[in-house]
C-alpha angles and dihedrals in degrees: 000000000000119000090246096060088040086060090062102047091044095062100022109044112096118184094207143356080236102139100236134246111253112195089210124031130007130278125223121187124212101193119217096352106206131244135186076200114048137002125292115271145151130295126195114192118190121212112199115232108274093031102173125174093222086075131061120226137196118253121232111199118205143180134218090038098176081067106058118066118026117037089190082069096052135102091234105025095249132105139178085241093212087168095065091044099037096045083053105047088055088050090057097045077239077133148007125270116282153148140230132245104202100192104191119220123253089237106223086024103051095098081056089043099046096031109098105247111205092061090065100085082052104061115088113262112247078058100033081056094050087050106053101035102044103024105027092030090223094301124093117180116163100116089054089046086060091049085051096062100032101047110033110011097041087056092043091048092049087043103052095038140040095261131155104243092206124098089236079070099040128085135175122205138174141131138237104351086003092054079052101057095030079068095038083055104049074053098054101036106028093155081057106052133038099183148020142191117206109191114189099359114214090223102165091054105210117037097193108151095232104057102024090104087071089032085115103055098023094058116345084056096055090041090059088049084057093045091047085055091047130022116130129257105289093214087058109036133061113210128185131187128177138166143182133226094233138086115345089343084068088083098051098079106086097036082045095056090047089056091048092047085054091043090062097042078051085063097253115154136178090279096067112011127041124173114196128203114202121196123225084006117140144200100285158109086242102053081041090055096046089057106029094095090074095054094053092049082054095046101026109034119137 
């Protein structure tokens, strides 16, 4: 089976709709959760131990949500496990209060929902066609995706819980394509969100044997243009970036080091923007739990 291919199994595929078991907290489901935007589908929201509507607590947005909680629901019986760390991590005062925001994907449309939109018109067009037809399946919908969050679930998240409503409260995360749209969105909506944590980055954007050797200047290159346009203000936004050396993560390194070298020419320092190497780490929900501790302190910290 081709990689590509591989990509999307690996992200889209649930076993089963079974709410998942959480360790710490408590876990509510909002089935097919309407849009004028995007297709219904599931939201998991994570309430820490102790939720109490008398205090107020950050948001954590974050996509693939059939991937997060419960590795006995998922396609490959691993999952990122936010619950466990983030339950922890309240309980030693190591970050602020907050919930989680579990998005689920769209399945076959995941690629349309996570690919930043307004670079397409900028990639040339034999790759720009491969793109949209094969990866995107004619329907590209990021940008809707990202209306979607911001203007109906976001107010329904800040009605229904005890949340605080300003981007020093409100964080985006994914990995691989959802590392790609959780920095696409603190872009589009920097009055929304004040951080974001992008595991796994899919850098290179498109990973289609025939034309990866151009995948640089046909589409990551259009992408850091955009970047260069549009990143947020550096003195009011955290930004964090890692990758592996192994799987799919074992192509990141030099588009990674390209976006680091324009964070810093955005202005970017320690203080709001790391980006981690680990070494022997892979493509998964379990190299991303053993390490998604250091994105929320980063994030998170009181």
């Amino acid at each position: 089976m081709r990689r590509s291919n591989l990509l999307m199994l690996f992200f889209t595929i649930s076993i089963t709709a079974q709410i998942p078991t959480v360790t710490t907290g408590t876990l509510q489901r909002f089935e097919q959760f309407k849009s004028k935007f995007v297709d219904a589908r599931n939201i998991d929201v994570w309430l820490p131990d102790g939720y109490s509507d008398k205090q107020k607590y950050a948001v954590l947005y974050m996509h693939d949500g059939n991937m997060l909680y419960d590795p006995q629901t998922t396609w490959n019986k691993q999952a990122w496990e936010v619950d466990a760390i983030a339950g922890q991590l309240m309980a030693e005062s190591k970050t602020q209060n907050f919930i989680v925001v579990g998005i689920w994907n769209n399945r076959d449309f995941r690629h349309s929902e996570y690919f930043p939109q307004k670079i397409i018109q900028n990639i040339p067009e034999a790759t720009r066609k491969i793109i949209v037809e094969e990866q995107l399946k004619n329907k590209p919908q990021a940008d809707n995706y990202l209306k979607f969050i911001v203007s109906e679930l976001k107010p329904f998240i800040d009605q229904t819980f005890a949340t605080k409503k300003d981007k020093k409260h409100t964080f985006i995360s994914g990995s691989s394509m959802g590392g790609l749209i959780s920095l696409y969105a603190i872009c589009e909506y920097p009055g929304i969100f004040g951080g974001a944590a992008c595991l796994s980055t899919h850098t290179p954007m498109i990973m289609k044997e025939k034309i990866v050797q151009s995948a640089d200047a046909d589409v990551a290159s259009k992408f850091r243009d955009y970047l260069r346009l549009h990143l947020p203000d550096p003195k009011s936004h955290k930004i964090y970036f890692d990758y592996g050396d192994q799987t799919l993560d074992q192509y990141y390194k030099p588009f990674q080091e390209k976006i680091d070298a324009l964070m810093s020419e955005k202005g970017f320092t320690t203080e709001n923007w790391t980006t981690k190497f680990f070494t022997g780490k892979d493509h998964s929900e379990k190299s991303w739990n053993e390490r998604l501790a250091i994105p929320l302190v980063f994030l998170l910290k009181k």
